[in-house]
N, C-alpha and C positions, 0 to 999 in steps of 0.2 A: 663680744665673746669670741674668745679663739678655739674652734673645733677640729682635734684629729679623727680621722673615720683610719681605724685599723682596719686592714684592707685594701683590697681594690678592685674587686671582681664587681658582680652582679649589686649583689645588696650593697655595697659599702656606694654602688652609683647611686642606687634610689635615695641611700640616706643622701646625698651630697643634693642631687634638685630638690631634698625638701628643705634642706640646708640653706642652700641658693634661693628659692621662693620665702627664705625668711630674710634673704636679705644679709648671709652670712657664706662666705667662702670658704670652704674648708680646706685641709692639708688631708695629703693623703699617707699613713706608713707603710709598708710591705714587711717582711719576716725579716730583710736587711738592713730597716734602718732602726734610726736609734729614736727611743720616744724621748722627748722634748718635755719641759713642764710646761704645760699647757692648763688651760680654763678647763676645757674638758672634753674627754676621749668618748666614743662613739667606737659601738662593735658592728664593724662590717663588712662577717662573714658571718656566714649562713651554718656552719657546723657547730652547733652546742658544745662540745665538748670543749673547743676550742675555747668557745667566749667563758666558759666556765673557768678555765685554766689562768685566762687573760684576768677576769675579775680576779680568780685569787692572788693574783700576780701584781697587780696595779692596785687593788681596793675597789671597793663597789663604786665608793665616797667619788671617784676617777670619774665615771662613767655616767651619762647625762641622755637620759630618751632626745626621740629627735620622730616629731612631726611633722605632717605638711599641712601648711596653714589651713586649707579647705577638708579636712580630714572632721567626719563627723562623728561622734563620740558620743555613748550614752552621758547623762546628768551624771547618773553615780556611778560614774568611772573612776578610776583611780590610776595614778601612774606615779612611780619612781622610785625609792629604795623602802 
């Protein structure tokens, strides 16, 4: 699976070592570059407003959660659109 982390600050690192501890390297964008058709985009920056903007911009359908394999979660969790 091919992953962009929009971003590059603080959060857009964490998501990339959980990225990395699955065994997936990802790409990174910045506000300069251009997004690519890719498998799927990851929001990594930390200002809501922003990733709000970016979903309505790209589609929700775009964007894909991103855990770290040791990450412990209740049973009746739920995650993703």
């Amino acid at each position: 699976m091919k992953i962009v982390i929009l971003g590059n600050g603080g959060h857009a690192q964490v998501l990339a070592e959980c990225c990395r501890a699955q065994g997936i390297e990802p790409e990174f964008l910045t506000n300069n570059d251009d997004v690519p058709d890719v498998t799927a985009l990851v929001l990594g920056m930390a200002d809501n407003a922003v990733r709000k903007r970016l979903i309505e911009l790209f589609g929700a359908e775009k964007f894909t959660p991103v855990f770290h394999p040791s990450a412990i979660t209740a049973r009746d969790m739920a995650c993703g659109n």
